[in-house]
N, C-alpha and C positions, 0 to 999 in steps of 0.2 A: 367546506365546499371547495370542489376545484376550479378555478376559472377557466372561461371558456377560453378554446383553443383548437385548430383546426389539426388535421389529422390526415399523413401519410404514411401510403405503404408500399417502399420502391420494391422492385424485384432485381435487381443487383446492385452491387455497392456503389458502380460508377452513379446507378439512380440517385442512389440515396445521396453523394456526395454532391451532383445539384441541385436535390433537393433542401438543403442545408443554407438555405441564404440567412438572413439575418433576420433574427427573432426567431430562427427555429433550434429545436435541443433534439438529442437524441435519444429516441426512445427503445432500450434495450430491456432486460427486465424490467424494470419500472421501479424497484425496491426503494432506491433512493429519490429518483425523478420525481414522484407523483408527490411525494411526501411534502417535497422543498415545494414543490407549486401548490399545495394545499395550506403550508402554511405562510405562503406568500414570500419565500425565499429572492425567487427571481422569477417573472414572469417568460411565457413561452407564447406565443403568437403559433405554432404550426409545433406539432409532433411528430418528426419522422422517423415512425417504427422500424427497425433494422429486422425483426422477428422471423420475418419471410428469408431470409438469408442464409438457407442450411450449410452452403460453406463457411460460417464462419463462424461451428458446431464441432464437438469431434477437438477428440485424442491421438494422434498419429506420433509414430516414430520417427524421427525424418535423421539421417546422415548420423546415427549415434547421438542424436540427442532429440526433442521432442518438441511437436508443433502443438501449441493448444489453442484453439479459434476462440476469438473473443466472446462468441455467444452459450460458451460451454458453462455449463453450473455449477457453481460454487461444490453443489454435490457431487457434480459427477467428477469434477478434478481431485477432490475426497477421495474420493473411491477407486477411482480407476488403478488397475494394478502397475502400471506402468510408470504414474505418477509416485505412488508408494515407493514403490520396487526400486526406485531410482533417485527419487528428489524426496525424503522423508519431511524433509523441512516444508516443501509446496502444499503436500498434504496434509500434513498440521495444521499449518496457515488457513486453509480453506477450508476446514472440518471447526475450527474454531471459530469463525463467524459467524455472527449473531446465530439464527436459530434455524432448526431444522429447514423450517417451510420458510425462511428467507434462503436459507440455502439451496431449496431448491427450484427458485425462481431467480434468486440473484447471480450474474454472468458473473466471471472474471475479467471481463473489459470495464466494466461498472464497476464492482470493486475500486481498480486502483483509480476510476476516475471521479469515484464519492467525493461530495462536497463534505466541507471540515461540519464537525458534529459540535462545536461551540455554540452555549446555548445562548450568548450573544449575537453571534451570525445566524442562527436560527430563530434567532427572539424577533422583537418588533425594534431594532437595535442599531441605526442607523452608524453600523461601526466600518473601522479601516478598510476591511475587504470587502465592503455594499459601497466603496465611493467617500463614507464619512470624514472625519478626523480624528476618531479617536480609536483607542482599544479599550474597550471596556474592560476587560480583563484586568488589566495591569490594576486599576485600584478596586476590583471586586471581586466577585466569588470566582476565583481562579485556581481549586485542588486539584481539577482535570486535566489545566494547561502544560504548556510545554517548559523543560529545564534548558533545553539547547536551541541553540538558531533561532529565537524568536525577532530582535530584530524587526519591535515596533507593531507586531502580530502575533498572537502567543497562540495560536491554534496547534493543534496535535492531528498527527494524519491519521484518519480512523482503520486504512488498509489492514487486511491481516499475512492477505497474499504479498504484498507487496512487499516488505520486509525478506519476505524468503528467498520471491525472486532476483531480489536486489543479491543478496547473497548468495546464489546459484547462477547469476552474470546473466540473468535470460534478456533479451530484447523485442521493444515492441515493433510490431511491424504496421505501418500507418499509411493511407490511403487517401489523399485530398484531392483539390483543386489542381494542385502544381505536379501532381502525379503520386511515387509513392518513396519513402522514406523507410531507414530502421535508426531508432533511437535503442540504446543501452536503457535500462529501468531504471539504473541509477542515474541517467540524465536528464529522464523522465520529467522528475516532478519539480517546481520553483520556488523554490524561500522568498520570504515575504521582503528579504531586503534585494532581491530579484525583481519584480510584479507581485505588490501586496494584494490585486483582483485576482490573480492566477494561482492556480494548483498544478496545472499540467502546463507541458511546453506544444500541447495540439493548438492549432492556427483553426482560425474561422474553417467551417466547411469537411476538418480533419477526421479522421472515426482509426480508433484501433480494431485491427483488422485479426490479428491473431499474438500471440505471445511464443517466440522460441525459444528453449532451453538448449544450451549446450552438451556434448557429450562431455562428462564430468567424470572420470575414471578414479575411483579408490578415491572419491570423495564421500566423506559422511555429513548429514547436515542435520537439523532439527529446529522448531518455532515451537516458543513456549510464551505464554502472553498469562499476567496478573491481573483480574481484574475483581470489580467489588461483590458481582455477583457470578455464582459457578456458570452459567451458560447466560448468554443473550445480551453481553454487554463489550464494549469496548475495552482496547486494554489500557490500564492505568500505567503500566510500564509490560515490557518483551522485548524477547532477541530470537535472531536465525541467526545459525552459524552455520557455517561450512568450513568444514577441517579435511584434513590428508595428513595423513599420519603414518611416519615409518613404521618398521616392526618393532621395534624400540620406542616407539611414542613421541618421537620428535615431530615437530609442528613443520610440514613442507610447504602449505600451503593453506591460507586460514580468510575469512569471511565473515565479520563480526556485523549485524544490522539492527537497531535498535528501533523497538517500537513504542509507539504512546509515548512519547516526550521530545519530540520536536513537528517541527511542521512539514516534513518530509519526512521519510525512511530516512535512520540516521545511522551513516553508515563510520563507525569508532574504530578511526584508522589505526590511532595511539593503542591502542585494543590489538589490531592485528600485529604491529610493529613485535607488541609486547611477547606474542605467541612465536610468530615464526622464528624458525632455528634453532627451538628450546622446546624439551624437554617437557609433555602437558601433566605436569604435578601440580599438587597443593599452592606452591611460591608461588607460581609462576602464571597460575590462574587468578589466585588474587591481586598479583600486581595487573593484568589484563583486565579486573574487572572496576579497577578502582582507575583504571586507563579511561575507561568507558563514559565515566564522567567528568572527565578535563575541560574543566572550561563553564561548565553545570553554571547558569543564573538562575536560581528557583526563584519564583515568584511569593509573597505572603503566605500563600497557604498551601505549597503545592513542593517543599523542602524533603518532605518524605519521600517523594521520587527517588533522590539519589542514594539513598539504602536499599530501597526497592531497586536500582536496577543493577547495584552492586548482587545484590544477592540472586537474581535469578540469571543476571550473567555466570557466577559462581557454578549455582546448581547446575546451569546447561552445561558448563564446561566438563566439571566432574562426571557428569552422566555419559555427557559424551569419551572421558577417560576412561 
């Protein structure tokens, strides 16, 4: 059952950004919102639906590289040829989330700002990020959790997009109280040894308003993501890359972002270090993908990660060579 909760519907964003006072959430597709207030995640006192906002819908080309409104579908970023055509890696990311009919109700601004999918933060689990003091994880069923940046929270960030974007340098553009902002995607999101309550760096009142890509010339990119079941599940480990490559195969420019094991998009610097300037063969991918887990603390049950993401780092490379 969902508890009761009052219920608005601004007709521009300045509306909605006063209607955002405290105890209200935002209600964009609903995919993940309703769920978390059904199962009593965090309560919501007022719903204000963004839905009515057709600008902030829609695929455009803007300056050589591309504007996508936060309330566009998971599908239609999928699909759209322009997204394809250009960002192979975005469309991947977005085509692989969960499942058809969440995809074609769940936005891209909901996406990267889903709540962690730990079935202790989702339990009745009074853990680190509800306020508690503990992390359940650490001494329980933890196979899902994170190998990097845990940091006292072992959550895993469930985005698909977000990975890509992190890797294709897009930026969010965001609309509050104190006017309006552009944050980078990789500034986007907060490790737990950050704000262990937080996932995003949005303020009271904040809404992402659209997503912009750059123009990205004689880049090639890709999102590939492992998980336990072939469609409708999170990834257990994934990477986007983004590469530029001479005609000769030299690394000019490289974009390494790893998903499902840490609490942000993680983005494996020692990875790019390892690529650029050289040559994308055999050596030189394995030394990049054994880069990717420098540093790796697997938790009890959850060690298998760091062959899992040696190896689909591997594949992506190769594929992409």
């Amino acid at each position: 059952m969902l508890p009761k909760f009052a219920y608005s519907r601004p007709m521009s964003v300045e509306e909605a950004v006063v209607q955002l006072t405290n105890g209200s959430v935002i209600h964009a597709g609903g995919t993940d919102l309703l769920g978390c207030l059904r199962d009593g995640v965090f309560r919501a006192e007022k719903l204000v639906s963004i839905q009515a906002l057709n600008e902030l819908r829609g695929v455009k080309a803007l300056n050589g590289g591309l504007r996508i409104g936060a309330l566009t579908t998971l599908s239609e970023v999928a699909e759209h040829p322009l997204v394809s055509g250009r960002y192979a890696a975005l469309a991947q990311g977005a085509g692989a989330a969960a499942s058809p009919q969440l995809r074609n109700q769940g936005t891209i601004g909901g996406n990267l700002c889903q709540r962690p999918r730990c079935w202790y933060f989702r339990g009745d689990f009074h853990c680190l990020r509800k306020g508690g003091e503990t992390c359940y994880a650490v001494n329980g069923e933890n196979e899902f959790h994170c190998i990097l940046g845990g940091s006292g929270c072992y959550i895993v960030h469930p985005s698909d997009t977000a990975p890509a974007l992190i890797a294709l340098e897009a930026q969010a553009h965001i609309v509050g109280p104190s006017g309006k902002r552009t944050v980078p995607l990789e500034s986007f999101f907060v490790l737990p040894s950050q704000d262990v309550t937080r996932e995003t760096v949005l303020r009271p009142g904040e809404i992402v308003t659209e997503i912009v890509l750059p123009s990205l010339r004689y880049v090639r990119s890709s999102y590939r993501k492992v998980r336990a079941r072939g469609a409708w599940d999170f990834a257990l480990s994934g990477v986007a890359l983004g590469l530029r490559l001479s005609s000769d195969r030299f690394v000019e420019w490289a974009r390494v972002v790893l998903a499902g094991v840490a609490p942000i998009p993680w983005r494996a610097l020692d990875a790019e270090k390892a690529l650029i300037g050289r040559r994308l063969e055999v050596t030189v991918i394995a030394e990049a993908a054994a880069a990717c887990v420098k540093g790796a603390e697997p938790l009890s049950q959850n060690a298998y990660k760091i062959d899992m993401v040696q190896g689909v780092v591997e594949e992506s490379l190769l594929a992409m060579a």
